[in-house]
C-alpha positions as CSV (number, residue, x, y, z in Angstrom):
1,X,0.0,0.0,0.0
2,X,0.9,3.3,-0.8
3,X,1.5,5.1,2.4
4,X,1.5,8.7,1.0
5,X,-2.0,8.0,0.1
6,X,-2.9,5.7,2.6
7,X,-6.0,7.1,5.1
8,X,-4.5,8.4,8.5
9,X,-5.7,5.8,11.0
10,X,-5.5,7.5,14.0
11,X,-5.7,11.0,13.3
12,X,-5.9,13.8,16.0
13,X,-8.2,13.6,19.2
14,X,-10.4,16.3,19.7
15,X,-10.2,18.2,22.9
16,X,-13.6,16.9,23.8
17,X,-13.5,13.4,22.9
18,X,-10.2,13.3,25.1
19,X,-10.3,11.1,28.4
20,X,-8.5,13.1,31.6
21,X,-5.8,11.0,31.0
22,X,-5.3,11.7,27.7
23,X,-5.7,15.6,28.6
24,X,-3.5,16.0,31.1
25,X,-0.5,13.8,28.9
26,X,-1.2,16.1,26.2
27,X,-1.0,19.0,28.3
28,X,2.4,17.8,29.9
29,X,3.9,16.9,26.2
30,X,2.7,20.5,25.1
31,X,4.4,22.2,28.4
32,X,8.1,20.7,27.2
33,X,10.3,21.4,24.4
34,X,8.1,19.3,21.6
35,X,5.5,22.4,22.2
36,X,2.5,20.2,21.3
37,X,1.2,16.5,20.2
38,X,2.0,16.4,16.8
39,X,3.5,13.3,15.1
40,X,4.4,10.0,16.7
41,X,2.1,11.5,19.8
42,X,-1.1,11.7,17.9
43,X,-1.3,7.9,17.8
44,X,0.6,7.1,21.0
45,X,-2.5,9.0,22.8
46,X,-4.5,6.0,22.7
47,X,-2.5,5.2,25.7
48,X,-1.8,8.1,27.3
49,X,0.6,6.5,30.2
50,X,2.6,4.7,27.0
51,X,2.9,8.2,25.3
52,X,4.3,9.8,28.5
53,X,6.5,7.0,29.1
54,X,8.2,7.1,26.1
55,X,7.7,11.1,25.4
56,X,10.3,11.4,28.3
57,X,12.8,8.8,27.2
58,X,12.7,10.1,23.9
59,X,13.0,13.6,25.2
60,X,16.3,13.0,26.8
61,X,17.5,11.1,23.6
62,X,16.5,13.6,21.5
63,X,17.7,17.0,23.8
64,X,20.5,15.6,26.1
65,X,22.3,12.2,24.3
66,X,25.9,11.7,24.9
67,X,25.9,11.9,21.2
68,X,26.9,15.1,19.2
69,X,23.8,16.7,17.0
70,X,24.9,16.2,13.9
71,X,25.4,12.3,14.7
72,X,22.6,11.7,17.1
73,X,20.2,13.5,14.1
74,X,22.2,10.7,11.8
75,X,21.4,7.9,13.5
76,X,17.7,9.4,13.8
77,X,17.6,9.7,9.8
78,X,19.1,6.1,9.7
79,X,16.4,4.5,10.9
80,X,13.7,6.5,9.4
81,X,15.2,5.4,6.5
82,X,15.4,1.9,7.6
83,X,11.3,1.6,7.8
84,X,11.0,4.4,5.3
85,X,9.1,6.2,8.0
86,X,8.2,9.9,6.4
87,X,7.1,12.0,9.2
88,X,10.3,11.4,10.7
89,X,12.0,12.3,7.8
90,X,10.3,15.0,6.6
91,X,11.5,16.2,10.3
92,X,15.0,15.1,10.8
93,X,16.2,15.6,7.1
94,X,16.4,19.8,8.0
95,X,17.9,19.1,11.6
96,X,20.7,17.0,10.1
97,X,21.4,19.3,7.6
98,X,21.5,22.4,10.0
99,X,23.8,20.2,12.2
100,X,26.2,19.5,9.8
101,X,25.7,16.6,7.9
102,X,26.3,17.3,3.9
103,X,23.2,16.8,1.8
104,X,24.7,14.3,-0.4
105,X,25.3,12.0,2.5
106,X,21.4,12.2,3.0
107,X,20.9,11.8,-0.8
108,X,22.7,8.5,-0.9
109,X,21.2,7.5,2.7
110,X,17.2,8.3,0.9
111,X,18.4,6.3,-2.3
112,X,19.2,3.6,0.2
113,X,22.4,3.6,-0.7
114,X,25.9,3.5,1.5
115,X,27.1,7.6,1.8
116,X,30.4,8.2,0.5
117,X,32.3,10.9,2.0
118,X,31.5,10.4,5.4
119,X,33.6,11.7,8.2
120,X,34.9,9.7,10.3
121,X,32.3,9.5,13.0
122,X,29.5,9.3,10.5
123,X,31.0,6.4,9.3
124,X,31.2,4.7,12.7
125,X,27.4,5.4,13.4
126,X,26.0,4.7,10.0
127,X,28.4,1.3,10.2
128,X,26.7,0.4,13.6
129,X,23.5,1.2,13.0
130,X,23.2,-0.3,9.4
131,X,24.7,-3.6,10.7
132,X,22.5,-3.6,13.9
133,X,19.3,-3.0,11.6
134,X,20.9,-6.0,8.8
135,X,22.4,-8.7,11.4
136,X,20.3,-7.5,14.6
137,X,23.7,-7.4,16.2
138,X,26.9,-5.9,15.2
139,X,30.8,-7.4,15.3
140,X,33.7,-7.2,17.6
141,X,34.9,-4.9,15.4
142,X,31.9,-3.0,14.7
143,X,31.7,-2.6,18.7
144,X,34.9,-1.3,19.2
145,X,35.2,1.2,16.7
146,X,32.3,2.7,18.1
147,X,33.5,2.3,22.2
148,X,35.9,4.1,21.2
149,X,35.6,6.7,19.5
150,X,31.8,7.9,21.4
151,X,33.1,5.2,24.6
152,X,30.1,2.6,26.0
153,X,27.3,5.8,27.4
154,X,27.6,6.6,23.3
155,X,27.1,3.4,22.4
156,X,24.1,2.8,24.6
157,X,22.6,6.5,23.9
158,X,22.9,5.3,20.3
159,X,21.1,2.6,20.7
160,X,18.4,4.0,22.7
161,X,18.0,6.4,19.6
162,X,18.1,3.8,17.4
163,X,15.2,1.4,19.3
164,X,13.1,4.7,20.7
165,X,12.7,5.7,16.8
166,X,12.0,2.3,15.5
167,X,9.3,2.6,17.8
168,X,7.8,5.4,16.9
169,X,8.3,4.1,13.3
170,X,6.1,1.5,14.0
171,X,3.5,3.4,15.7
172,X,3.5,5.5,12.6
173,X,3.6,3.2,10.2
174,X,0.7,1.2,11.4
175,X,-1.1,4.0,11.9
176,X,0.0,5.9,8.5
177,X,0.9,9.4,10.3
178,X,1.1,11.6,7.1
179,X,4.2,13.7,7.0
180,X,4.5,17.4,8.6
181,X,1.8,19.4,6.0
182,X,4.3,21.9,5.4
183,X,7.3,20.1,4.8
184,X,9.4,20.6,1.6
185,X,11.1,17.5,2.4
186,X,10.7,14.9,-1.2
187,X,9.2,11.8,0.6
188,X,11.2,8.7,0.8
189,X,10.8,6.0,-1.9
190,X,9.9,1.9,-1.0
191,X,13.4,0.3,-0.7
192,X,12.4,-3.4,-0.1
């Protein structure tokens, strides 16, 4: 199924048809640095305690990771392009760029294919990540290279990353979240 066409399935709760719960977690969400329930949230408000949960891990990954910008946006666009997840795209692809990371190497990464060019960190993190996603566990040598150079609270803040945006992937992907309606971001195309 196309998902650019594909119906939203959960779209956004009306104030009124909200329960308490789901009131007061959208109220919190709005009150921190994500300034609303948009995305990923809209669905994860059928269960209000599960949004809030994960709203604050992912809030920490997102603002305060071990992980410098440019490469903790990388790994972010990684796995949105690993289950060709548009919202998060349509997102991340400006964030990445403003961090740092050279458009081409964001080309390649849409056209699913391996970046040349990379610096040497990028390389590390889009080595990990794309073996983690391929092998669902990476190599001695894999694992070193990325101990250290980001040392093992990188590692793990990577991974939390990594699994906290496959999960909202899925969320959105089930529930066909349409992309940001303002985003000049090209969507990404199937890639398996």
């Amino acid at each position: 199924m196309n998902k650019e066409l594909a119906q939203d399935r959960m779209p956004p709760l009306p104030p009124e048809k909200m329960t308490d719960a789901q009131r007061k977690a959208a109220a919190e969400l709005a009150a921190g640095p994500r300034g609303g329930v948009r995305g990923p949230f809209i669905p994860l408000m059928r269960s209000p305690e599960l949004m809030d949960r994960l709203q604050r891990v992912g809030e920490y990954l997102r603002y305060h990771s071990t992980l410098p910008q440019k490469l903790n946006e990388f790994v972010m666009l990684i796995t949105s392009r690993e289950w060709t997840q548009q919202f998060e795209w349509a997102v991340h692809v400006p964030l990445v760029i403003k961090a740092g990371l050279k458009p081409e190497i964001v080309k390649a990464l849409a056209d699913g294919r391996r970046p040349s060019g990379m610096a040497d960190d990028e390389e590390i993190v889009y080595d990990f990540c794309r073996e983690l996603f391929l092998t669902h566990g990476v190599s001695d040598t894999t694992y070193q290279r990325a101990v250290g150079k980001f040392g093992e609270q990188g590692v793990i803040d990577m991974l939390g990353v990594l699994g906290y945006f496959t999960t909202l992937s899925m969320v959105m992907n089930v529930a066909h979240t349409p992309p940001p309606a303002d985003s000049t971001v090209a969507p990404l195309a199937p890639w398996r």
